[in-house]
N, C-alpha and C positions, 0 to 999 in steps of 0.2 A: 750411109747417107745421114748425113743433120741437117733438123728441121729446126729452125727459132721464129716460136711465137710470139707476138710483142705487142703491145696494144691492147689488150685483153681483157676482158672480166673474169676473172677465172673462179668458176662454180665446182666447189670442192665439197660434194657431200660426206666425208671423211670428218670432214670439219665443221662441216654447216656452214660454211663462209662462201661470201659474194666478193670478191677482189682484186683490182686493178695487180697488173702481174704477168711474167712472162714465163714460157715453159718452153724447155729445150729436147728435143728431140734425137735420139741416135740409134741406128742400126735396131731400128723400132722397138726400142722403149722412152722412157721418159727418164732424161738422165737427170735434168734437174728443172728446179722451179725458182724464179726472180732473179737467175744466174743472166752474164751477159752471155750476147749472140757470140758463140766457137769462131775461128777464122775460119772461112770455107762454107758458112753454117749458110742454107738458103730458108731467109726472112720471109716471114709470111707479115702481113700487117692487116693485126685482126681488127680494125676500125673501131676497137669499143666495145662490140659484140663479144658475145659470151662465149667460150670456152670449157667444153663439158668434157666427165668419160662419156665414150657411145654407150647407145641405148645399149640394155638388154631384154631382149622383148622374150618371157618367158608362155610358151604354149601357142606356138604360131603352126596354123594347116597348112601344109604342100602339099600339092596333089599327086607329089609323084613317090610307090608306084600310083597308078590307075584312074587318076584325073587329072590325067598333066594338061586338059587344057583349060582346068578350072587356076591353076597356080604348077609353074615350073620352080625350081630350083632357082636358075638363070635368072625368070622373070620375080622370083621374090628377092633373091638376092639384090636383084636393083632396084627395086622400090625399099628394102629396108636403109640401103646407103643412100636414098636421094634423102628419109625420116631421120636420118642420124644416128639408125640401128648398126650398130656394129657384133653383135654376139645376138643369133636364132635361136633360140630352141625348140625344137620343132616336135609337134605330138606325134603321138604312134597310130594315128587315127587314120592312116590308108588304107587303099585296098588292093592286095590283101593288108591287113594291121602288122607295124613291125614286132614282131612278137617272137623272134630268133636269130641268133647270131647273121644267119646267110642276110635276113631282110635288113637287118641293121647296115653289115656291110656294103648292100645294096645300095642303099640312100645315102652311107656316107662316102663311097665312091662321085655319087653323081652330084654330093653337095658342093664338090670341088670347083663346077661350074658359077659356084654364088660368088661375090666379091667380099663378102662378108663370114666373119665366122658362123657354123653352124653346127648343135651339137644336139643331140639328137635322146630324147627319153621313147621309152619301150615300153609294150603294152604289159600290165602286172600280172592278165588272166589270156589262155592262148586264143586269137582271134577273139579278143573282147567280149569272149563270150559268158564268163564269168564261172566257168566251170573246173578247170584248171590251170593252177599256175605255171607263171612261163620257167625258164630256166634262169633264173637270177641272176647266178653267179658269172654266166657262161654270156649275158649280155650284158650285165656291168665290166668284165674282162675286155669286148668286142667296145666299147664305150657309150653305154648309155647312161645318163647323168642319172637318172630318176624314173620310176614303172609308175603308171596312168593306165585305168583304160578312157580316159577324157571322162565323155557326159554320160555312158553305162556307170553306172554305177552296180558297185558287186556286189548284190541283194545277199548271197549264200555270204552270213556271219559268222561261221567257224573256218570259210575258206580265207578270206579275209585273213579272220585272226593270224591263222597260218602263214599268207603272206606278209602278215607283219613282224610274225617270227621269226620266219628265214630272213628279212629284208634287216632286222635287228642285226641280226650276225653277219651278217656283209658289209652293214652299215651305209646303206641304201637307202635312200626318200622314198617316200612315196606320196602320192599325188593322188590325194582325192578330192572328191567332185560333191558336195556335201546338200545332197536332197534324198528325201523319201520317194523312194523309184515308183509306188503306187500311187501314193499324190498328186506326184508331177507330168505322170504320164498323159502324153496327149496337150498338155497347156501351152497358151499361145501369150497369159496375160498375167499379172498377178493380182488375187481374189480382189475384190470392192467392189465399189459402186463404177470405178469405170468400166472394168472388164464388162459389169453386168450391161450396162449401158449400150453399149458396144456388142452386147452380144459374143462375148469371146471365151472359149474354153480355157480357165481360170486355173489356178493354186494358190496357195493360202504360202505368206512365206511360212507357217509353222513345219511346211517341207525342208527347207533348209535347218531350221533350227533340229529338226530328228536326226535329220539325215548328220547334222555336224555330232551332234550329241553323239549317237551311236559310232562315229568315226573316233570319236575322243575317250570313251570307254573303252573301246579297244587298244588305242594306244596307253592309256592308264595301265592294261591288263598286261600287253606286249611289250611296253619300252620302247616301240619302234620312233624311226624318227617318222615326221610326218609336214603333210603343205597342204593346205586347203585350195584348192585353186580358186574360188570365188566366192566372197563373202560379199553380202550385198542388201541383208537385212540387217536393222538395228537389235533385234530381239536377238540373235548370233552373238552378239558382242558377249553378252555377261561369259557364257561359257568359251569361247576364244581367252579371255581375261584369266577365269579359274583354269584354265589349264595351263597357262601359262605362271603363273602365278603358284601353280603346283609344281612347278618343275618340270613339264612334256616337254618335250623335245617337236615341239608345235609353230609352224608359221602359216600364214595364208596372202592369200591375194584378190585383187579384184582387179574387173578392166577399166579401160580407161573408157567406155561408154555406161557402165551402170555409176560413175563420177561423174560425169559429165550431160548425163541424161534423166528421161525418167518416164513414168506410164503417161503423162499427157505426148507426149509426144508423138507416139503412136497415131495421135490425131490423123482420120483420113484412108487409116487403114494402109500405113505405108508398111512395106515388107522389108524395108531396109532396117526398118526396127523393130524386128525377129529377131530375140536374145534366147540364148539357154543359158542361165534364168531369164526371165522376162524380167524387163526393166521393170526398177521399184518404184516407191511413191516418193515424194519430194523429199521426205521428213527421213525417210531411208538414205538417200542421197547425201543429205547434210550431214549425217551421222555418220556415216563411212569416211565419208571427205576427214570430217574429224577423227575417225580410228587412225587413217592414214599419217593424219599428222603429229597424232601420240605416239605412233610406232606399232599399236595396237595390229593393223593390218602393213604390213611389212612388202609388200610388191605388188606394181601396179604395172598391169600388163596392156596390148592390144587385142589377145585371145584372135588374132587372125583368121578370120575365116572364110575364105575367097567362096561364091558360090555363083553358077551361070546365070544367064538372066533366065532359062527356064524355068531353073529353080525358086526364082525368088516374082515371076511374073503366075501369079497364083492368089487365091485367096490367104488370108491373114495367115489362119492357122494352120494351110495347108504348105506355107510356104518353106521354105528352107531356113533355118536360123541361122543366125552370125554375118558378120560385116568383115569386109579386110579393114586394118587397119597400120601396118607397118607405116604407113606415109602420114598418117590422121595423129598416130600416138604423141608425137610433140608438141604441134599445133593445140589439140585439145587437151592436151596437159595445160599448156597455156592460159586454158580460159581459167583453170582453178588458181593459176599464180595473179593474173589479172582483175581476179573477181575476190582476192585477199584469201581465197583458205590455203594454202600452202603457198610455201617458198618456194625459190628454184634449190636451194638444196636439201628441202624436203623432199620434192617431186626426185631428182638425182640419185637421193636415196633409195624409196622407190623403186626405181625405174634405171636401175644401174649397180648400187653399191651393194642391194640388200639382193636381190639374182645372184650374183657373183658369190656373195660370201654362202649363200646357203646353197648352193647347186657345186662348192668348190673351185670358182674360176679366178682365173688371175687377173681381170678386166675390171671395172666400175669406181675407179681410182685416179686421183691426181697424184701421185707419191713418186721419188726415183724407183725405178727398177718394175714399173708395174707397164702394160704392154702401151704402146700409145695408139690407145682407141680413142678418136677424139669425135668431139662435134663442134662445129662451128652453126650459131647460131645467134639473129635478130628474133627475142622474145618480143620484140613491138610491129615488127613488120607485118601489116594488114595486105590481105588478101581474101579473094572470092572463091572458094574450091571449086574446081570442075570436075568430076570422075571419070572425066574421059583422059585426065592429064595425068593421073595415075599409072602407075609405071607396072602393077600387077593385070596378070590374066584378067581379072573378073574387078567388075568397077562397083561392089556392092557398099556402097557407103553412105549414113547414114547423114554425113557432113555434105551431101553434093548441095551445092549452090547455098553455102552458110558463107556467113563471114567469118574470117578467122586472122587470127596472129598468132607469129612464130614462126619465122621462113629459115631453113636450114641452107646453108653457105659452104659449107664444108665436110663431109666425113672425111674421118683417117682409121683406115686399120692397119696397124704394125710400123705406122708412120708411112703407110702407101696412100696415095689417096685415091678413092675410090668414088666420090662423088665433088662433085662442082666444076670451077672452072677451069681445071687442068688436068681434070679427072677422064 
């Protein structure tokens, strides 16, 4: 099958460039770029509109096993191809937690049903309990990209250490969640005058800042490689910086709601904004925005987190944390291209190229020979969100009834397509 693109902005974060240009399509890869349409070749006519790799939405929740009616496979898979997610990576955060070969297989059996690719990281302690570690080698073998236990953080420091010693010699990521597990326990807000205000069980970000600290001493000691999953305070940064700057083998991430939000919002006592961490203060927010665009913070995610309305119709604190977001993560990437702190091929990078290269994947690229995950997308097309149009189980979003731009028009994976009008 050939596909030719033509009419196009094509957003190459490879390059950092925004450019009128056309991309051809065969036996799904990307065989070349500004070349003419093949004879035989079926024209797609992208109106102007942008032309991206598909998202890689790294740390997204399925509920399946054991809450499959909180989020399915099936039903994530098609809200990540209607966002222009084309590559999942999905946490080990079920129940039970994937945390052996048999439950890896399990999940990656039943991912078959997504349209989208899905690849799957493993819990680093068994059943996240933080007491022993899993089998590493034997689920890096089975294919897990990367060990998490998500938001546990693994209090026991020489157990730790140890997994980052095996995890060195396989050459393995690992994925930690970077707070003080005494601090942070129990918090709904982060420490100030609002939380106080408001009455909300609080932390101080200097939980994140420990908590990174001591994650990065270990990696100093082990060599291991390492990914912060969510950096979200500005006092974080200095040491992010010196470890990088030291030579660690370090990267980190945030979502695309501690960018795009912040502790006022909370206003109201809405439980759709329930984060783990709790959203920051404005001054946090700007400052990340900007890590982001130095390079300093390197992936910017949706942290997916599908939850029923039972869960989230509750008091503040007593509510369930986290939002879905596979359908939201474009859109609101948007308002940061819109509102001038990042590019489209900053956000790209982000949100595409820099997943890819540090998790190993062959996707997040405009180049020949690289898979053709595409998006098709209007960055101007305004629209009103409704959660009920949401394509996930569980409509927990923090965007329902906002204005937004950025309407996606097309996914492609492997040059099939999988979301729009012929999809």
């Amino acid at each position: 099958m050939i596909l030719h693109f033509h009419n196009a902005r094509l957003v190459d974060p490879e390059a950092q460039s925004v450019g009128e240009g056309s991309l051809t399509v065969r036996d799904g890869r990307i065989e070349a770029l500004g070349a003419d349409a093949p004879q035989g070749a079926e024209l797609i006519d992208c109106g102007g509109r942008c032309l991206a790799p598909g998202l890689i939405d790294w740390g997204v929740k399925i509920g399946e096993p054991g809450e499959r009616h909180k989020e399915s496979f099936r039903s994530a898979g098609r809200a990540a191809a209607a966002g222009g997610v084309t590559t999942v990576i999905a946490r080990p955060d079920t129940l039970p937690p994937i945390d052996a070969p048999e439950s890896l297989e399990f999940a990656t059996r039943r991912a078959a049903d997504a349209p989208v690719n899905i690849r799957h990281m493993a819990a680093l302690t068994r059943a996240r309990e933080g007491r022993e570690m899993v089998e590493m080698g034997f689920l890096q073998d089975a294919g897990a990209v990367a060990f998490t236990d998500g938001v546990r953080v693994v209090a026991d420091t020489r157990l730790l250490s140890r997994c980052m010693t095996y995890a060195r010699g396989l050459g393995a990521l690992i994925v930690g969640h970077p707070q003080d597990p005494g601090l942070s326990k129990g918090a709904a807000a982060t420490g100030g005058k609002f939380a106080s205000l408001y009455g909300l069980p609080a932390v101080s970000p200097m939980a994140e800042v420990m908590g990174l600290d001591r994650d990065l001493a270990l990696v100093a000691m082990t060599g291991a490689r390492y990914h912060a999953d969510q950096i979200t305070v500005a006092a974080s940064l200095p040491a992010l910086r010196r470890a990088r700057e030291g030579g660690l083998d370090v990267s980190a991430g945030i979502s695309i709601h501690h960018l795009t939000l912040n502790e006022y919002d909370v206003g109201g006592y809405r439980t759709f904004f329930r984060f783990t961490p709790p959203l920051r203060a404005e001054d946090d927010r700007l400052a990340m925005v900007e890590a982001v665009a130095e390079g300093l913070i390197d992936v910017v995610a949706s942290f997916h987190t599908p939850q029923d309305e039972e869960s989230k119709r509750l008091p503040f604190a007593e509510a369930a944390p986290g939002a879905v977001g596979l359908q939201t993560l474009l859109p609101a990437a948007m308002r940061l291209y819109h509102q001038g702190g990042l590019s489209l091929p900053q956000l790209w990078r982000a949100m595409s190229l820099n997943p890819a290269r540090r998790l190993g994947l062959p996707g997040g690229r405009l180049a020949a020979g690289a898979p053709a995950d595409l998006v098709l997308f209007d960055p101007d097309a305004p629209f009103v969100l409704d959660r009920f149009t949401l394509l996930s189980k569980s409509k927990n979003t923090p965007f329902d009834g906002a204005r937004m731009e950025g309407r996606v028009l097309g996914t492609w994976v492997a040059g099939r397509r999988v979301f729009g009008e012929d999809a």
